[in-house]
Residue, then its C-alpha position, 0 to 999 in steps of 0.5 A: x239290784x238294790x232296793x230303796x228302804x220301804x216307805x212308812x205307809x199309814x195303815x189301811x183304813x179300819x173295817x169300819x170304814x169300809x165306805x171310805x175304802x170303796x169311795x177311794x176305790x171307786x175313785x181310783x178306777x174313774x180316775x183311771x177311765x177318765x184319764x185315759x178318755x182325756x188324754x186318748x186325743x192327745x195321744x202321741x202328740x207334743x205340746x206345742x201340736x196340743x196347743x195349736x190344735x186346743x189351747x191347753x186341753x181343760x175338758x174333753x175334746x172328742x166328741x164322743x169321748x171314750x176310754x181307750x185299751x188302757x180302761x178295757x185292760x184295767x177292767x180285765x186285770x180287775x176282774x182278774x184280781x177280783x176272781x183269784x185275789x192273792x191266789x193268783x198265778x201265772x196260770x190264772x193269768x195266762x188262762x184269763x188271756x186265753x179265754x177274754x181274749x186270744x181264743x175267741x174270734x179276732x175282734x176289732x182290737x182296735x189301739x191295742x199296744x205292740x205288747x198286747x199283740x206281741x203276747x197274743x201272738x206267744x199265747x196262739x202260738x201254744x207259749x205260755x208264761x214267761x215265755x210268752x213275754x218274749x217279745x220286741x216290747x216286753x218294756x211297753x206302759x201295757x202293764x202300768x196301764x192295767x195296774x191300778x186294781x191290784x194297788x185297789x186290791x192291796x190296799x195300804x200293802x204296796x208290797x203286795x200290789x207290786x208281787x200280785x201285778x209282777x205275777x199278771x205282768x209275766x204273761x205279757x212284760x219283762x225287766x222295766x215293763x215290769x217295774x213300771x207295774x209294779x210302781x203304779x200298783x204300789x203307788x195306788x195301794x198307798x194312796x188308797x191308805x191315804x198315803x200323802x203324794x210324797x209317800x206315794x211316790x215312795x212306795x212306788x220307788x220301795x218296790x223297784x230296783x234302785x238302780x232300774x230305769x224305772x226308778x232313775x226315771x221316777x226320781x228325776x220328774x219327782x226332782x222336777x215336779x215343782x217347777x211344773x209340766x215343762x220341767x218333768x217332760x223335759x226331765x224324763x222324755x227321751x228326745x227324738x225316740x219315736x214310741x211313746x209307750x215306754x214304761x219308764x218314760x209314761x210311769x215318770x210322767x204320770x207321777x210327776x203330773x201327780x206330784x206337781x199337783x200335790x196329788x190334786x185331781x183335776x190339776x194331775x190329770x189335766x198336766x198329764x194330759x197336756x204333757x203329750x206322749x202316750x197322754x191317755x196312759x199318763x193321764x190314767x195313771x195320774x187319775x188313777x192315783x189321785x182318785x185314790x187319794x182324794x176319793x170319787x167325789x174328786x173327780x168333776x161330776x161332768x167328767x164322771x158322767x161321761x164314763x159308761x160301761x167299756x164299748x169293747x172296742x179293744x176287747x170285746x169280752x170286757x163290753x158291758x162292764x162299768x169300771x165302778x161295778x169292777x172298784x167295787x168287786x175288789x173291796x171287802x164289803x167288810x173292810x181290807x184283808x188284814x195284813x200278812 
C-alpha cells in the first residue's frame, strides 16, 4: 500500500517552552474529556433526533455530565505510554490489559465498546497479541478513542505517535482500526507542534495507507469540511449501517468537525457533537485535536469545570485518575524528547 508524502510539520516547541508545551498537552486530554462528556448524550443519534430532543446542542445536556469509556480508555493508554514511553511493546500493553483490567473482578464495564469485549474475551482465554485481536470488531473508533496521549507524548513526531499507537493497538485492533489510531495520534502530535489544521490533517493522511478506507474517508470530509457539518455527515456516513463506531467513519467526522472549524475549539467540538453517530468519540477526537492546537485556555471555563478525576464507571482501575495529572505525566518537565 502506498503512502502520502510526509507532511511539513513545524518543529516541536524549544525546551524553553516547556510550559506551552504542557499548556497544549493539558489541552489536548480535557479537550478530549470534554468532547467525549458532550457528545455521550447524543450517542448514536441522527441530526434530525438531536434536534428534536435539544435544538442544536451548544452546552451540556445531562445532568450529570460525565466521561464515557473514551476518557477511562485515554487515561489508560496515558498511563500506559507515561510508564514505558518508547519503550513500549506488545508485552507491555497486553501486560497493562491484564493487570487494569481482564484479571481483576468483572466490574461494571459499563459502554465499553465490542472491541474491548472482544479483546477481554482473547486475553481471558490465554491469547495474547496479535491474536488477541482477532475478533468481529478489530475495525472499531476503540483505538482512535484512546490515542490522543501518544500524539501528546511525541510531540511534533507524527511518525512516532503513529509507530507507538500501532503497538498499543495490537492488543486489541487490526487494518483500519489501526489506521484510524495511528491518524489521530498523528494528527495530535502535529497540533501539539503548533501545526495549522491543514498540516494536521496532513500528518494524519502521511501515516496511513493512501489507498486504506481510512485515508479515503479522511480525504473526502476534508473536501467537504467548508461547506459545514451537513456535507461531511453526508461525505462520510455510511447510509443504513447499524453501528457507529467504525474507525474510518468516527475518525473522518471528527477531523472533518475539526477542520470545519479551522481547528477552533468550541466550534469543533460542538459540529462533532451535533453530527450524531458515535457523537462522544467524535466529539473527543475533535476536542483532543483542537486542545492541541489552541492550548487549555480554549476550552470554556465552565466546561472544564465540569471535568473530575475518571468515575470508573467503565474501568474501575482508572477511577481517581484526573486526565490533567495524566497531560502532565506525558510532558518532560524539561521540554519534548529530541528527535531520533
Amino acid at each position: 500500500m502506498t503512502r502520502t508524502p510526509t507532511a511539513c510539520i513545524p518543529p516541536v516547541p524549544a525546551p524553553d517552552d516547556a510550559a506551552e508545551l504542557r499548556d497544549r498537552a493539558r489541552g489536548a486530554l480535557l479537550g478530549l474529556a470534554v468532547g467525549d462528556a458532550l457528545g455521550a448524550p447524543a450517542e448514536n443519534l441522527k441530526p434530525s433526533e438531536i434536534r428534536a430532543r435539544w435544538g442544536r446542542i451548544t452546552g451540556f445536556v445531562a445532568q450529570r455530565p460525565c466521561g464515557t469509556d473514551d476518557t477511562e480508555y485515554a487515561i489508560f493508554s496515558g498511563l500506559l505510554v507515561a510508564r514505558h514511553g518508547s519503550a513500549l511493546t506488545p508485552a507491555h500493553v497486553e501486560a497493562a490489559w491484564h493487570e487494569w483490567i481482564a484479571d481483576r473482578e468483572e466490574g461494571p464495564f459499563r459502554g465499553a465498546g465490542f472491541s474491548e469485549r472482544g479483546t477481554l474475551e482473547n486475553l481471558r482465554r490465554g491469547l495474547a497479541a496479535p491474536i488477541s485481536a482477532q475478533h468481529r470488531h478489530a475495525w472499531s473508533d476503540g483505538l482512535a478513542m484512546r490515542a490522543a496521549p501518544y500524539g501528546v507524548f511525541a510531540a511534533g513526531r507524527p511518525a512516532e505517535a503513529a509507530r507507538l499507537v500501532a503497538i498499543d493497538g495490537s492488543v486489541s485492533h487490526d487494518g483500519e482500526g489501526i489506521y484510524g489510531g495511528q491518524a489521530v495520534a498523528a494528527g495530535v502530535a502535529a497540533a501539539m507542534a503548533g501545526a495549522p489544521p491543514t498540516a494536521v490533517v496532513a500528518s494524519a493522511l502521511a501515516v496511513v495507507p493512501d489507498d486504506s478506507w481510512t485515508a479515503r474517508c479522511l480525504r473526502r470530509a476534508i473536501t467537504a469540511a467548508h461547506r459545514g457539518e451537513r456535507a461531511v455527515r453526508r461525505a462520510v456516513v455510511i447510509g443504513g449501517y447499524p453501528w457507529t463506531d467504525l474507525a474510518p467513519e468516527a475518525v473522518a467526522l471528527a477531523f472533518g468537525a475539526y477542520a470545519a472549524a479551522d481547528g477552533e475549539f468550541t466550534d469543533a467540538v460542538l459540529t462533532a457533537v451535533n453530527m450524531g453517530r458515535d457523537a462522544d468519540t467524535t466529539a473527543a477526537v475533535a476536542g483532543a485535536l483542537a486542545g492541541a492546537g489552541q492550548g487549555a485556555g480554549a476550552v470554556p471555563a465552565e466546561w472544564a469545570r465540569v471535568i473530575g478525576p475518571a468515575r470508573g464507571s467503565c474501568l474501575p482501575a482508572m477511577a481517581g485518575h484526573h486526565v490533567l495529572e495524566v497531560a502532565d505525566l506525558l510532558v518532560p518537565r524539561t521540554g519534548p524528547e529530541p528527535a531520533p
